[in-house]
N, C-alpha and C positions, 0 to 999 in steps of 0.2 A: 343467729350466729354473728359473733362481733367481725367488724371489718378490719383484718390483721394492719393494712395501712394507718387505718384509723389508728388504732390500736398503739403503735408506735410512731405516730406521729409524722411519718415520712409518706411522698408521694411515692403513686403507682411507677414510674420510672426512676425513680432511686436507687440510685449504686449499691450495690455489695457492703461498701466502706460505710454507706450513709445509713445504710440496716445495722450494722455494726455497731455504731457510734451511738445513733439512736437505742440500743437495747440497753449497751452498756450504760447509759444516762439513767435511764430509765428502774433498770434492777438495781444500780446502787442506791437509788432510793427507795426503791421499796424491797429490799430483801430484808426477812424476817430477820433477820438477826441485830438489823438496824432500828426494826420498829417492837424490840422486845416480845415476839412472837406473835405480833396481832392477825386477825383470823383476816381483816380486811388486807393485810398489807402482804397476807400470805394469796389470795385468790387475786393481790393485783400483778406479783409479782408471778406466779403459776400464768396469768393470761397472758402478760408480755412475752415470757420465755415461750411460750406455745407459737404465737405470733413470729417470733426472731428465730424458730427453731423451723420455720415453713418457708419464712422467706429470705430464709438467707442459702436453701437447696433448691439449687439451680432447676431439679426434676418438681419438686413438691410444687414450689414456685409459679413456673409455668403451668403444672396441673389447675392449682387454686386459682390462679388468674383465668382461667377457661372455663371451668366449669362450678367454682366454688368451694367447699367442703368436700362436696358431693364428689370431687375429681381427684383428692385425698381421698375418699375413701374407695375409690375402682382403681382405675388406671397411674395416678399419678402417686400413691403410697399404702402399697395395700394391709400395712402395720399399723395405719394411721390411727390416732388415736388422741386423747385429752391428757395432755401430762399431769401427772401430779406432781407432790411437791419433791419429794425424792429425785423425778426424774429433770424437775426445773433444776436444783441446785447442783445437780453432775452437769446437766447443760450448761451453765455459768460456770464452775469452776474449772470445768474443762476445756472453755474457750478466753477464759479473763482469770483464773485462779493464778495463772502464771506469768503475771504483767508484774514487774518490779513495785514493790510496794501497793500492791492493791489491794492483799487480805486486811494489811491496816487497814483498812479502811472502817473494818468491825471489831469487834471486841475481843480481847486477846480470853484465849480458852475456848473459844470454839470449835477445835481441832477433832475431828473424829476419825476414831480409831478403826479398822477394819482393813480387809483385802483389795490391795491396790488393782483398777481398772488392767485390761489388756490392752496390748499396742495396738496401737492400728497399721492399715495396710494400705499399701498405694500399689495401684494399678494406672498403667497409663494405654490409654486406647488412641490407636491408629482410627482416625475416619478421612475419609475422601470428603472434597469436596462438596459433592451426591450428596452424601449419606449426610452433611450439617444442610444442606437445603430442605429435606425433606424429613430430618429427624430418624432415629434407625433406635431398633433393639442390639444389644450385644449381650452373650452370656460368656464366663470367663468362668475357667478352672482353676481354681487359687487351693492353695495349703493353710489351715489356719489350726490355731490349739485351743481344743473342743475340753470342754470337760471331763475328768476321765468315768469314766461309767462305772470302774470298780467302785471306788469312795464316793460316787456323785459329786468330785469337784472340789468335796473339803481338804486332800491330799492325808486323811487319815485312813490307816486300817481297818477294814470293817468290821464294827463290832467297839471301835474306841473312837474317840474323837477331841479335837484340839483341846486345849487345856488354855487357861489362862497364862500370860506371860508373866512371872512374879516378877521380871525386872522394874518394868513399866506399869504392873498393876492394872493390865488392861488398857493401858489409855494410847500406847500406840508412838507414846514419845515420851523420854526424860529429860531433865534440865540439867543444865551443865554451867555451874559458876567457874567463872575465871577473874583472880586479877590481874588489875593493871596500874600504871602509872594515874590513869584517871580514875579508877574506883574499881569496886567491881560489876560484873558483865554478865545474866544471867541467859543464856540461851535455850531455845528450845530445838531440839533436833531426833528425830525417827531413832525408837529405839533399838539399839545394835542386836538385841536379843532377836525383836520379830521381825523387826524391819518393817516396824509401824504398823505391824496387823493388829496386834495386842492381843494374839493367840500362837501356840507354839504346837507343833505335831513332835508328839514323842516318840508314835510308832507309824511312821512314813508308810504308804501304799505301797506295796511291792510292784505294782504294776505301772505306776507312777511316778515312783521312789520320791514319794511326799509333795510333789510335785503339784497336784492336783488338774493336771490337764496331759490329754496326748494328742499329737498332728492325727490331722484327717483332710478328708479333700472336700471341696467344696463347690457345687458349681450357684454364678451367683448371674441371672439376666438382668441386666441394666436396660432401663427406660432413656434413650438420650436425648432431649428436648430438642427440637432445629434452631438453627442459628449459634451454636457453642463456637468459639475460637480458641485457637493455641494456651496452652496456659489455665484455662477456665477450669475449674474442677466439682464434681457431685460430691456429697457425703454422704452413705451411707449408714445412719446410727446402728450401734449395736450390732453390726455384719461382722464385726472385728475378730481379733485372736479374744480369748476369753482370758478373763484374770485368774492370776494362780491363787489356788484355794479358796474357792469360789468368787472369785471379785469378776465385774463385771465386764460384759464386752466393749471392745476398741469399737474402733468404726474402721469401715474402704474408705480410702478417696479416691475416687475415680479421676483420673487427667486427664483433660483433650489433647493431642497431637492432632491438628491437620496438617495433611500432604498439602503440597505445595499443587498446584495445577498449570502446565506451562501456560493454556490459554488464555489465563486468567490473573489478573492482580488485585485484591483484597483490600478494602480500605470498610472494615466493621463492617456493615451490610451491604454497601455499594459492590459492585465489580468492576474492572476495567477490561474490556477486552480491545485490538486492534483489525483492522479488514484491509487487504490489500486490492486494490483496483487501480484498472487502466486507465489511460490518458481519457480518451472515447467516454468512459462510464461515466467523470466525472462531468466531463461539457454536455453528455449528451440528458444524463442520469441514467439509473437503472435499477434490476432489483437485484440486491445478493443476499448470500448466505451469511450470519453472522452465527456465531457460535456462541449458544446459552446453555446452563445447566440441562443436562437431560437432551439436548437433539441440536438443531439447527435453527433458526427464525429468519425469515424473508424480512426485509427489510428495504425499502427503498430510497435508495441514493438520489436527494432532488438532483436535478439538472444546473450548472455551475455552481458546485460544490469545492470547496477548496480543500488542496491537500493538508492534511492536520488538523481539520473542523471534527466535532464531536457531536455523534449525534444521541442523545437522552432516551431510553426505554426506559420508562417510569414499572414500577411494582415486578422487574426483571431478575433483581438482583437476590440476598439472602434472605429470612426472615429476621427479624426482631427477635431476642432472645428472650424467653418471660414478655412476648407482647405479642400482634396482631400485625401490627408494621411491621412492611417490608421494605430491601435498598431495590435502588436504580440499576439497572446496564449502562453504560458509559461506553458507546462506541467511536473508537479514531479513525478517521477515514485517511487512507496513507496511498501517494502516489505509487505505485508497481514500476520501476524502470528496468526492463527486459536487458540481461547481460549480451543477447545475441538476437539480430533480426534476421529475418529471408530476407532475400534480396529485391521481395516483391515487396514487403513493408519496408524497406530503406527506401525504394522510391515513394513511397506516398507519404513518408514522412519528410522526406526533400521537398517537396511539393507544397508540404503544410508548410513546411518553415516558413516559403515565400510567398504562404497568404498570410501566417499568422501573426496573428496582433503582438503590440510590444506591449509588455505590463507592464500597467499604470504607475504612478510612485504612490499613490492613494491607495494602493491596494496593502505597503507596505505596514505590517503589525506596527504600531506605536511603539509596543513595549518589545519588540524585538531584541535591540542590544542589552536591556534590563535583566531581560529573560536571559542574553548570550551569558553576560558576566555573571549572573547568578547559578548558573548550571556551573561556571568553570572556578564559580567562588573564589571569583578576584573581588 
């Protein structure tokens, strides 16, 4: 089994953008269309896509990173499978076909005719906190447009079926000369007859009304890796609406939303949380309660501890996304000043006043006023 990193050339922690970039480099030079069909430039080009097509899903990704192939074919994509070359070159046109000036890039007449793909669908999932520490399943009842079952999808009546388009002659597109002051202009554009199928239904599905697809419900369980944040999103191929007249399916995209958590502040895997304690805790130390995902952790406060010291719980924090690594806890230790005393602690803190020490000038932060004027962005 080839190593899909290898494969494209990028490291095991490589961005999204850097999977991306790396594919794209990589297919425009070897897409068969560029190397006049060769058998080699077609299985190098079917390997890359296969490669770009695992790890650029966020689900597949983290699967194959854990356990291989082998996690591709259980748990992390149970469709999994060897693309061919069909399903390489939907994979690329459908992620780069539509980059300004990119189909130049190959040989003009290339264009094929047939039933254009179905939409896709965006779902955005709600997760706590929780649920991206530890990873969670969710299933989601979506509406999507199935094939219809009378025509199987061709949107013909049964018993006929589409006809070639005599405008276009099959091809899905005609050409359109215009002049101008510069010369003439010859364009090529979808033609108005099929609308670039380069097949026409003469006697529409009654059930369909030529349509070739009807709504149906769907339920779909999503795999969601630990460690996802806001914004991050899965694809699932082929989950989509289906294309009218039999053209192929869209894909879901799944969104993360996470909730915010009051106790907590988020910086990629790190946490931040804060702990409030008394005067005593800190001179004398002690142990508290600090709030982690899932419960509480004892933690102990050395003994003269200053207020606003941080203390480090290493492997505390989220997982790594598509990794093994985990972030930190970050806890701020924060003085507690009681809005109201008994009358029995005002005397012992009268008392303290006129034993306690004056703080040193040494104690004071260097960067203190840096830090003032930077918070007030003077």
């Amino acid at each position: 089994m080839a190593d899909y990193y290898k494969v494209l050339g990028v490291a095991r922690e490589a961005s999204d953008d850097d999977v991306k970039q790396a594919y794209r480099k990589l297919a425009t030079k070897w897409h068969p269309d560029r190397n006049e069909g060769s058998k080699d430039a077609e299985e190098k080009f079917k390997e890359i896509t296969e490669a770009y097509d695992v790890l650029r899903d966020a689900q597949k990704r983290a699967a194959y990173d854990r356990y291989g192939e082998a996690g591709l074919r259980s748990g992390g994509g149970a469709n999994y499978h060897h693309v061919d070359l069909s399903e390489a070159l939907n994979i690329f046109m459908k992620d780069f076909g539509g980059f300004g000036g990119f189909n130049d890039l190959f040989a003009q007449g290339n264009r094929r005719s047939g039933p254009r793909g179905g939409q896709d669908v965006k779902i955005t999932v709600e997760l706590t906190l929780a649920e991206v520490a530890a990873g969670t399943t969710k299933t989601f009842t979506v509406k999507l447009l199935d094939p219809c079952e009378k025509c199987a999808g061709t949107g013909a009546e049964p018993g006929t079926k589409p006809t070639t388009c005599h405008t276009c002659a099959g091809n899905g597109e005609v050409r359109r000369a215009q002049r101008s002051f510069f010369g003439q202009f010859v364009s090529v554009v979808p033609c108005p007859m099929c609308s670039g199928e380069g097949v026409v239904v003469t006697a529409p599905c009654k059930k369909c009304r030529g349509e070739g697809r009807m709504r149906g419900e769907h339920t779909i369980p999503v795999q969601i890796p630990a460690g996802v944040s806001s914004g991050q999103y899965m694809t699932l191929r082929g989950l989509g609406n289906a294309g009218a007249r039999g053209g192929p399916r869209g894909d879901v995209l799944v969104v993360f939303d996470v909730a915010d958590d009051p106790r907590f502040e988020r910086d990629g895997e790190d946490l931040y949380t804060e702990v409030l304690v008394a005067y005593p805790q800190l001179v004398l130390g002690a142990d508290v309660d600090v709030p982690i995902l899932g419960g509480k952790l004892s933690v102990r406060i050395p003994p003269g501890t200053q207020s606003g010291q941080v203390i480090h719980l290493r492997g505390r924090g989220l997982p790594q996304v598509n990794s093994s690594g985990v972030g930190d806890m970050h806890v701020r230790v924060q003085l507690w000043t009681p809005e109201r005393v008994s009358r029995e602690e005002e005397g012992l803190l009268k008392e303290l006043l006129v034993h306690a020490q004056t703080p040193p000038e040494s104690a004071r932060s260097k960067g203190f006023w840096s830090k003032m004027k930077e918070a007030l962005g003077a």
